[in-house]
HTML snippet that shows the backbone in 3Dmol.js (N, CA, C, O; Angstrom):
<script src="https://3Dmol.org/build/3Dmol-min.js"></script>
<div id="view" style="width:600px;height:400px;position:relative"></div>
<script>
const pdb = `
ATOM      1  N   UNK A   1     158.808 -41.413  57.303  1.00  0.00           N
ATOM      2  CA  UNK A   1     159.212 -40.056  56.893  1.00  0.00           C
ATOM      3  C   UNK A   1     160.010 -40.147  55.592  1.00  0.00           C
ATOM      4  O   UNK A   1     161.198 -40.468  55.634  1.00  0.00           O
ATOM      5  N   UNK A   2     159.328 -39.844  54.311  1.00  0.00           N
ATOM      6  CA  UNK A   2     160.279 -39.767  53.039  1.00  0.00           C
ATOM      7  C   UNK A   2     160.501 -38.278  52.312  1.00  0.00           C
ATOM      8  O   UNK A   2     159.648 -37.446  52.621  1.00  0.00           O
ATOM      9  N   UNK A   3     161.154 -38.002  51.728  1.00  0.00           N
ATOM     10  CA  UNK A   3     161.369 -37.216  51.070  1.00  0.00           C
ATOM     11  C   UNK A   3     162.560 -35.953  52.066  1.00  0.00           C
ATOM     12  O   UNK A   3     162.546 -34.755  52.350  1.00  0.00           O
ATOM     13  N   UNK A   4     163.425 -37.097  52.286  1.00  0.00           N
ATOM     14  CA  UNK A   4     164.677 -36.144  53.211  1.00  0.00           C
ATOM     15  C   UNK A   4     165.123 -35.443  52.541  1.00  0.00           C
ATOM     16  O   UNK A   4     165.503 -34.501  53.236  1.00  0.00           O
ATOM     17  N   UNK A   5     165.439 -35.202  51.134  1.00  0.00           N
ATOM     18  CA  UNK A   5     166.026 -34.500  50.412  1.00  0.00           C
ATOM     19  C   UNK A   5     165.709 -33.165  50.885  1.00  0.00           C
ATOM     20  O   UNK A   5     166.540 -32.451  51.446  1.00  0.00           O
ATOM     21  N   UNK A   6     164.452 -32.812  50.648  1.00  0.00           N
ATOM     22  CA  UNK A   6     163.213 -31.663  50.472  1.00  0.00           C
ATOM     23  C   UNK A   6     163.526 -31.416  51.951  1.00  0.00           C
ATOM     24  O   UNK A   6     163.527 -30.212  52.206  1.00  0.00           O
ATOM     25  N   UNK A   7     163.771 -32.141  52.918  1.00  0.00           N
ATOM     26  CA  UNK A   7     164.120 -31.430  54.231  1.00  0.00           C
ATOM     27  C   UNK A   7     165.083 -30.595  54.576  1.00  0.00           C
ATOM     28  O   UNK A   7     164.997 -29.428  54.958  1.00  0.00           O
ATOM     29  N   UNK A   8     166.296 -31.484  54.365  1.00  0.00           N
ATOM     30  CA  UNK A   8     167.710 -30.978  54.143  1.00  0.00           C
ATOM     31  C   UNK A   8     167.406 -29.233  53.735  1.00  0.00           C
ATOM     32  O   UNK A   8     167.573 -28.214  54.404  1.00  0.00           O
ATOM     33  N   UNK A   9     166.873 -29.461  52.285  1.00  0.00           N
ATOM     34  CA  UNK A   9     166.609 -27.882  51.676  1.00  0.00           C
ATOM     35  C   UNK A   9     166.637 -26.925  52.497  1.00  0.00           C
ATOM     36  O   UNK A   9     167.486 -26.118  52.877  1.00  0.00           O
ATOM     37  N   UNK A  10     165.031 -27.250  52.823  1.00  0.00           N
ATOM     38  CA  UNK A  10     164.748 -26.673  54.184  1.00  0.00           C
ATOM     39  C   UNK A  10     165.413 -26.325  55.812  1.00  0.00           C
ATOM     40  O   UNK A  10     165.151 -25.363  56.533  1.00  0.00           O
ATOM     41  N   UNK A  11     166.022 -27.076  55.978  1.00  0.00           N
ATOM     42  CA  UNK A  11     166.861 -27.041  57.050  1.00  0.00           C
ATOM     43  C   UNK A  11     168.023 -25.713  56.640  1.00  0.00           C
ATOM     44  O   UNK A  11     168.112 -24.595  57.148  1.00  0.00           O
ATOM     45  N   UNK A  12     168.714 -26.253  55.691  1.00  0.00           N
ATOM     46  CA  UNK A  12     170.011 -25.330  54.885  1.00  0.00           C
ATOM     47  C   UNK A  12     169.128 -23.909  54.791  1.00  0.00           C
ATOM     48  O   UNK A  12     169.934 -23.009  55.029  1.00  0.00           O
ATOM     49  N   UNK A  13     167.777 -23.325  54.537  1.00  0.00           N
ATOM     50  CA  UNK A  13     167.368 -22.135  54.218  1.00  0.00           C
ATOM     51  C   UNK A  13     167.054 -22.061  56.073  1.00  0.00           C
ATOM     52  O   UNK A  13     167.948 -21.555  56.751  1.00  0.00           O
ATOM     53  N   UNK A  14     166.448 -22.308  56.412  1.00  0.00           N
ATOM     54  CA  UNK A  14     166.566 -22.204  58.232  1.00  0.00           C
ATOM     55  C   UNK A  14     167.378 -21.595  58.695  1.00  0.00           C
ATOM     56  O   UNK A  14     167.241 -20.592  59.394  1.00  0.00           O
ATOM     57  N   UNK A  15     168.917 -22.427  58.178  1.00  0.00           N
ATOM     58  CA  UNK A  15     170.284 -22.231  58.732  1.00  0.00           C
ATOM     59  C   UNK A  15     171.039 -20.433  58.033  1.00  0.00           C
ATOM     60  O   UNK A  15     171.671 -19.504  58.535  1.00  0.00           O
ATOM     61  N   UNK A  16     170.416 -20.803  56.503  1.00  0.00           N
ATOM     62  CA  UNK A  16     171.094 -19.191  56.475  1.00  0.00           C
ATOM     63  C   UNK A  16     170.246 -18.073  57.016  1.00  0.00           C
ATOM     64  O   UNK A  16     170.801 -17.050  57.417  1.00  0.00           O
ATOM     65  N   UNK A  17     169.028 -18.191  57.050  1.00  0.00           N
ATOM     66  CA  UNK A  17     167.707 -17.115  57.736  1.00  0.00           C
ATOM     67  C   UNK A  17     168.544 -16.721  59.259  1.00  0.00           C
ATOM     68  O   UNK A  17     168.636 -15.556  59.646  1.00  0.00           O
ATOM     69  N   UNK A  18     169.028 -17.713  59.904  1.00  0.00           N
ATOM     70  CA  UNK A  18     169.586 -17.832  61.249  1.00  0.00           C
ATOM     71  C   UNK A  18     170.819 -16.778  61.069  1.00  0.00           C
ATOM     72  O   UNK A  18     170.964 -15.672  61.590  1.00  0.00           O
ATOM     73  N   UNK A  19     171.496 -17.349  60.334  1.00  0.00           N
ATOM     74  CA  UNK A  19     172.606 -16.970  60.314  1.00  0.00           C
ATOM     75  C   UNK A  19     172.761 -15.092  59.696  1.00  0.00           C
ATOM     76  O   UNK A  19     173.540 -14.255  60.153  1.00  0.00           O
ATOM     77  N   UNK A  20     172.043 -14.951  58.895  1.00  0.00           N
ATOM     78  CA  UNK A  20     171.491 -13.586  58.763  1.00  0.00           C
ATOM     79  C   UNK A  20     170.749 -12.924  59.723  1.00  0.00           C
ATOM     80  O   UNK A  20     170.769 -11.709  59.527  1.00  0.00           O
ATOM     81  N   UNK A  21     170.124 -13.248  60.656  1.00  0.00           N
ATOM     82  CA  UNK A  21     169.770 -12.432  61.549  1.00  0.00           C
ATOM     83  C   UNK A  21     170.743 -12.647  62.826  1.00  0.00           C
ATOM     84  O   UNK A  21     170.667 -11.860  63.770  1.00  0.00           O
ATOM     85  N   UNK A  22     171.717 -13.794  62.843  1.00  0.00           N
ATOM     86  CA  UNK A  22     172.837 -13.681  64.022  1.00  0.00           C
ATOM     87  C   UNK A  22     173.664 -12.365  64.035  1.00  0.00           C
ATOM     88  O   UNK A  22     174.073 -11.814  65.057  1.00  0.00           O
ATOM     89  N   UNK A  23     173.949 -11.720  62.104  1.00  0.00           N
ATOM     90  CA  UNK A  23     174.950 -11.023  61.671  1.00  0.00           C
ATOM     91  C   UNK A  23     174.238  -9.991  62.062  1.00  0.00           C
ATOM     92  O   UNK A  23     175.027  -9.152  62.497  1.00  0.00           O
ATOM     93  N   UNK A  24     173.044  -9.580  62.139  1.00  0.00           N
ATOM     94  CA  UNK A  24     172.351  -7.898  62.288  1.00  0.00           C
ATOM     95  C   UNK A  24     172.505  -8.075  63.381  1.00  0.00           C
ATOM     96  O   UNK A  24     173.275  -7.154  63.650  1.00  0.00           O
ATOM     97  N   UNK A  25     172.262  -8.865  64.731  1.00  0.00           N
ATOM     98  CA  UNK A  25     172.267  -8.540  65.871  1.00  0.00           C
ATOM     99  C   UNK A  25     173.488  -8.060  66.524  1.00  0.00           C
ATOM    100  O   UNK A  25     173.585  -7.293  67.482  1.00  0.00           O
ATOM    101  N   UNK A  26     174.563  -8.744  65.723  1.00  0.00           N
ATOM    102  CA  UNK A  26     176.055  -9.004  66.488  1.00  0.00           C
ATOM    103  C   UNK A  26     176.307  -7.489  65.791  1.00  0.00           C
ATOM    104  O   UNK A  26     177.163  -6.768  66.303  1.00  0.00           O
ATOM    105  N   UNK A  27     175.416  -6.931  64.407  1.00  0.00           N
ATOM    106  CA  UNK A  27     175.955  -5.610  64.054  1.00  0.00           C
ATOM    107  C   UNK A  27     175.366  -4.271  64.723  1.00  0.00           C
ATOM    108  O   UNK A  27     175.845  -3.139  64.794  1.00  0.00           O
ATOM    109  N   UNK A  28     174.210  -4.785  65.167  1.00  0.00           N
ATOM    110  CA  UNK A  28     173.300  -3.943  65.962  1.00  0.00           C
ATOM    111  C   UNK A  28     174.189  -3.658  67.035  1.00  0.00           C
ATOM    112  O   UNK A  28     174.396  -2.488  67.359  1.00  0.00           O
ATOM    113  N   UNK A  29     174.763  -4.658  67.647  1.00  0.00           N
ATOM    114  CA  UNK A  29     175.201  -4.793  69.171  1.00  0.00           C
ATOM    115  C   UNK A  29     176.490  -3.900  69.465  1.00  0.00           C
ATOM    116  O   UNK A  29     176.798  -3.119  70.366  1.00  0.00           O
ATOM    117  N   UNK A  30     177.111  -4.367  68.292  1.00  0.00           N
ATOM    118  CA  UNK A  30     178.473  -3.630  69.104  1.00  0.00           C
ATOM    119  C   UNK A  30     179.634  -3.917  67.937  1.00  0.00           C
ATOM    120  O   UNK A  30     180.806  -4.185  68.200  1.00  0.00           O
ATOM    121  N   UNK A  31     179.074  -3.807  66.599  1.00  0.00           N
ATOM    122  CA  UNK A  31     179.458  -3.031  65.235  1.00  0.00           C
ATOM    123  C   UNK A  31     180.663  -3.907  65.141  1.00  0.00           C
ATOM    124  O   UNK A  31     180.586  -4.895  65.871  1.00  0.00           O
ATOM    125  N   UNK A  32     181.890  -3.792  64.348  1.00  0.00           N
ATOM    126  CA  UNK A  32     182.846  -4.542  63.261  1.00  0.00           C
ATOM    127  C   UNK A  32     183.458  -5.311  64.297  1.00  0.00           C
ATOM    128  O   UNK A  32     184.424  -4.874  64.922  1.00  0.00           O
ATOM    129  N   UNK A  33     182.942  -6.455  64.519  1.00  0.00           N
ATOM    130  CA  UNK A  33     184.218  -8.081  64.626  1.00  0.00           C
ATOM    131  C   UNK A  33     185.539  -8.614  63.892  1.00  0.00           C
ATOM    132  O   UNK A  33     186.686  -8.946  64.192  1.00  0.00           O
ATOM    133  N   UNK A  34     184.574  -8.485  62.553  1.00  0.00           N
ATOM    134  CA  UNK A  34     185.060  -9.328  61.326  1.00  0.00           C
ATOM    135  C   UNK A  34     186.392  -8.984  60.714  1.00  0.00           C
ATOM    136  O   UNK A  34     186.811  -9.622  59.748  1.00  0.00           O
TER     137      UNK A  34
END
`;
const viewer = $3Dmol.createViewer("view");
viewer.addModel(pdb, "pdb");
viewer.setStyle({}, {cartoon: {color: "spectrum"}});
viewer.zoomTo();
viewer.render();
</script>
């Protein structure tokens, strides 16, 4: 398996996609935490 770099990337865009749809749900759900 080479080219970990190019994964990482990938992983890190995964992680914010995630993390942007954690924030609509938690805003959907039951509005200001933060």
């Amino acid at each position: 398996m080479t080219g970990q770099r190019n994964n990482q990337k990938e992983v890190d865009l995964a992680i914010e996609k995630l993390r942007i749809i954690m924030q609509k749900i938690m805003n959907e759900r039951g509005g200001q935490k933060c």
